[in-house]
C-alpha positions in Angstrom: -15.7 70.0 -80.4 -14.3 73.2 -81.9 -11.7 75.3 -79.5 -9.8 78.4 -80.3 -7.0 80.2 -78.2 -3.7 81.2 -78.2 -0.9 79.2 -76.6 2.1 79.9 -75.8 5.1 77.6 -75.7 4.5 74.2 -73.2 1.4 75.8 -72.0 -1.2 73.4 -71.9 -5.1 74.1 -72.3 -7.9 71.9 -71.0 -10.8 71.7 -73.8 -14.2 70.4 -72.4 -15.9 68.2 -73.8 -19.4 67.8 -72.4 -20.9 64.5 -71.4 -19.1 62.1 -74.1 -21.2 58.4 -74.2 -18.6 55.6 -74.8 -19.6 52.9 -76.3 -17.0 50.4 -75.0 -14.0 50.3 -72.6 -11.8 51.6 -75.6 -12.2 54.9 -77.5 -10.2 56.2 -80.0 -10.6 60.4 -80.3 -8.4 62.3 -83.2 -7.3 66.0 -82.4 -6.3 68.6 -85.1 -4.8 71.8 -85.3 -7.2 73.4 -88.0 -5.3 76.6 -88.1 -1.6 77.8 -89.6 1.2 77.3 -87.1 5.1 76.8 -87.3 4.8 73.1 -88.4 2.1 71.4 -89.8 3.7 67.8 -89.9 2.6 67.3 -86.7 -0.8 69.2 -86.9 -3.2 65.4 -86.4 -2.4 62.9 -83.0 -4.7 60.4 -82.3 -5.4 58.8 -79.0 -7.3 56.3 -77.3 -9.2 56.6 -73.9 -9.3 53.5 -71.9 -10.8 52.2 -68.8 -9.7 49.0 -67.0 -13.0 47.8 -65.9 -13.3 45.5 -62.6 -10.0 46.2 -61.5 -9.6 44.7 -57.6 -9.4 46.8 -54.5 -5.9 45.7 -54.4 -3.4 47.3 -56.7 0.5 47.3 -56.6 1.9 50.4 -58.3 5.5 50.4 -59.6 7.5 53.8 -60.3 11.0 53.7 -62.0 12.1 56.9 -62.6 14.5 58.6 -65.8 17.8 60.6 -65.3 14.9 63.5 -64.0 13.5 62.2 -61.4 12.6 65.9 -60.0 9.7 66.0 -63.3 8.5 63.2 -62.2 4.9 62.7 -59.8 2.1 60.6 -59.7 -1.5 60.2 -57.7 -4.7 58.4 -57.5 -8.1 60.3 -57.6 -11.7 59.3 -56.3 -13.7 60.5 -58.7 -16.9 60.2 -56.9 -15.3 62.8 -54.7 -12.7 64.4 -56.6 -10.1 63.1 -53.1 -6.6 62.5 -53.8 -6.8 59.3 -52.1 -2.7 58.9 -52.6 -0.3 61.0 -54.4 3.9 61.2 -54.6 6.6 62.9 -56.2 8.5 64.5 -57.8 11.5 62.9 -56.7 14.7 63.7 -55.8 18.1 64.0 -58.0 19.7 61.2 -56.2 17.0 59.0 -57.6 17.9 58.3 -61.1 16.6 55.5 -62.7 15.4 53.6 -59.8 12.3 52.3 -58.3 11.5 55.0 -56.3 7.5 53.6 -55.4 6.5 49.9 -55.1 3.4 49.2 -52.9 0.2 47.9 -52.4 -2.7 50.7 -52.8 -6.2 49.7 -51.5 -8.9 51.5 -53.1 -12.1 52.0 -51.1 -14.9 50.3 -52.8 -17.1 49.8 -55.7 -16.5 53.1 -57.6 -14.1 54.6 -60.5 -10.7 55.8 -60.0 -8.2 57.7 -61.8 -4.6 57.3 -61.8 -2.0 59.5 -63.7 1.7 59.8 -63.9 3.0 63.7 -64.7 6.1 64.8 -66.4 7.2 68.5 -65.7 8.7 68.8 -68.7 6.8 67.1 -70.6 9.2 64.3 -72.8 7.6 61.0 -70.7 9.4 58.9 -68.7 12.5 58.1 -70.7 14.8 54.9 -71.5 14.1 52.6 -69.1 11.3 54.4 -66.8 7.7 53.5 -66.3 5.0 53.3 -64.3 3.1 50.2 -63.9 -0.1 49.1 -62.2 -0.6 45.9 -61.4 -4.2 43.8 -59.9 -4.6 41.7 -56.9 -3.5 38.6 -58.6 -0.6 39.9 -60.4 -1.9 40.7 -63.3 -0.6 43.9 -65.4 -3.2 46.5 -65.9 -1.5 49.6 -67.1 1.7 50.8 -67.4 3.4 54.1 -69.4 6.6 55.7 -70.1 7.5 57.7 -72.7 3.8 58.3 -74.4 3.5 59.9 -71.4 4.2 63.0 -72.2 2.7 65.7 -69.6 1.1 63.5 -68.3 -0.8 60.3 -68.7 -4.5 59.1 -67.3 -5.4 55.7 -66.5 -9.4 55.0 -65.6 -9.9 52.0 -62.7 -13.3 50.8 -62.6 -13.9 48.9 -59.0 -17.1 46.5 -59.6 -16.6 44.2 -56.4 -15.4 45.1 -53.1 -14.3 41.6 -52.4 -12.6 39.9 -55.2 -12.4 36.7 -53.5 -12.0 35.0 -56.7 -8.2 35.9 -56.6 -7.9 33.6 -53.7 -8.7 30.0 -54.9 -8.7 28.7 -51.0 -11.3 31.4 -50.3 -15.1 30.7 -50.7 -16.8 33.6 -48.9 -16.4 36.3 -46.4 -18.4 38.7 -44.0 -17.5 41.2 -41.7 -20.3 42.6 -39.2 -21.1 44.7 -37.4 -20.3 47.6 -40.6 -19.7 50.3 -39.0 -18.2 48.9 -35.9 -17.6 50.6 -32.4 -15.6 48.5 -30.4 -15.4 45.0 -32.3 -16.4 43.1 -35.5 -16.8 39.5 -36.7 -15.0 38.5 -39.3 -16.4 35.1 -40.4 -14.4 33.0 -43.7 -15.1 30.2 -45.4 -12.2 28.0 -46.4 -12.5 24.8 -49.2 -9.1 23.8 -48.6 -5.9 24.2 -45.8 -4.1 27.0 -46.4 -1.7 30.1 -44.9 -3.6 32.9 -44.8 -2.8 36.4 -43.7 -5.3 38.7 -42.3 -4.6 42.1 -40.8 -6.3 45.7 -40.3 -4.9 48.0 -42.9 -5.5 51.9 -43.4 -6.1 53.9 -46.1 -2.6 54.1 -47.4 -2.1 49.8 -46.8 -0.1 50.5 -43.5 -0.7 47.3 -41.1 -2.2 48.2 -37.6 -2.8 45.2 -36.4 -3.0 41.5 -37.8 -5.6 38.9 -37.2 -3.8 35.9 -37.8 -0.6 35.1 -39.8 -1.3 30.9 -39.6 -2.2 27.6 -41.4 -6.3 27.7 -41.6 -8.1 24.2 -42.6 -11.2 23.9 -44.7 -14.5 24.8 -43.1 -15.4 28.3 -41.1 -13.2 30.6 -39.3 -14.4 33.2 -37.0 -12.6 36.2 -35.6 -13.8 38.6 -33.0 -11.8 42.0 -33.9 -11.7 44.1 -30.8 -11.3 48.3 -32.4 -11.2 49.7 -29.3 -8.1 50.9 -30.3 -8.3 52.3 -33.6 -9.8 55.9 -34.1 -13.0 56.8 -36.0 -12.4 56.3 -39.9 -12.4 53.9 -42.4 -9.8 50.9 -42.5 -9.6 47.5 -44.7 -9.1 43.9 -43.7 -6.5 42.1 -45.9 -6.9 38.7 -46.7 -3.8 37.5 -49.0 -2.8 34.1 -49.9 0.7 33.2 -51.7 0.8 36.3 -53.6 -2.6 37.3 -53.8 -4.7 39.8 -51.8 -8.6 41.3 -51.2 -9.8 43.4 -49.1 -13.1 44.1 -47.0 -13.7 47.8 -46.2 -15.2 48.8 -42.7 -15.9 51.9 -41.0 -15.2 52.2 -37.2 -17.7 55.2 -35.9 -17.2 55.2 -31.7 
């Protein structure tokens, strides 16, 4: 892909480039400055697009911030609907190099996702700042900092709505109606006795109400879920078990 303009100090261009077929979840792309400038020593970068494929509803994102905290802002994009599904930042001066951002993040079903981290001024997050994203079970699945520089993309690939694998005491689970008026069942299936906790989230992981918080034994478990109280719009159940989470998305339509 060939581009030509004029740019003037910082300013940043977007070059399109069409509908680009990738042939795994790791590309590598090489950019070059073709024509004379100030300094051609620095004229070739080379990066490499990535996608983190079946990444769990459940993510934790971490933010530690640099000695400018005020450059410093993140969200999380839909891309099926181009919605900013969560987004914070920049920060204020008070909050240098500290975690400024550590919570759970529920994305809301099989689709893709795009996180990035920005940097006003365009130097990364310095020293000892990063982002970091992290799965259901703990896991790491991206992190940045200073190869940040403007700002830095990660692609999330949902493939399961229920990762249920991340919760060894957890066979299966079904929640019905979907949408719900004014109840649902929420049925489980247990192999072993364990402490599960189980609660209504919303969009932004905020707890509205929780199931149970108890010791369940191995068999089924069934839960009516009265929503009489909960307003039209789409929520989560979260399951999580010593450190690990899932999530079943329902809608409640009255």
């Amino acid at each position: 892909t060939d581009w030509s303009g004029a740019l003037n100090t910082y300013q940043i261009s977007d070059v399109d480039l069409g509908l680009v077929s990738l042939t795994s979840a790791s590309t590598n792309f090489d950019i070059e400055i073709t024509s004379a400038d100030d300094n051609s020593l620095n004229n070739m970068v080379s990066t490499t697009v990535t996608y983190e494929d079946n990444v769990s509803t459940i993510i934790n994102v971490v933010i530690k911030t640099d000695d400018y905290p005020t450059e410093t802002s993140w969200q999380i994009v839909d891309e099926s609907t181009g919605y900013v599904l969560y987004e914070d930042g920049p920060y204020s001066a008070s909050q240098k190099s500290e975690i400024v951002y550590d919570e759970d993040l529920i994305l809301p079903g099989i689709g893709c996702y795009t996180f990035t981290c920005f940097d006003a001024f365009g130097d990364g997050l310095l020293g000892s700042a990063y982002y970091k994203i992290y799965g259901s079970d703990g896991g790491l699945i991206s992190t940045g900092g200073e190869n940040i520089a403007f700002e830095k993309s990660d692609a999330l690939k949902v493939n399961s709505e229920v990762a249920i694998e991340d919760i060894a005491s957890l066979n299966s689970v079904s929640l019905y109606p979907n949408p719900a008026n004014s109840a649902f069942t929420l049925e489980l299936a247990v192999n072993q006795t364990t402490d599960l906790t189980i609660a209504i989230v919303d969009m932004y992981g905020k707890i509205i109400n929780t199931i149970s918080n108890a010791a369940l034994t191995a068999g089924q478990h069934e839960f009516n879920v009265s929503t009489s109280n909960l307003a039209s719009g789409m929520y989560f159940v979260k399951i999580s078990d010593n450190g690990n989470s899932s999530a079943v998305m329902f809608t409640v339509l009255h």
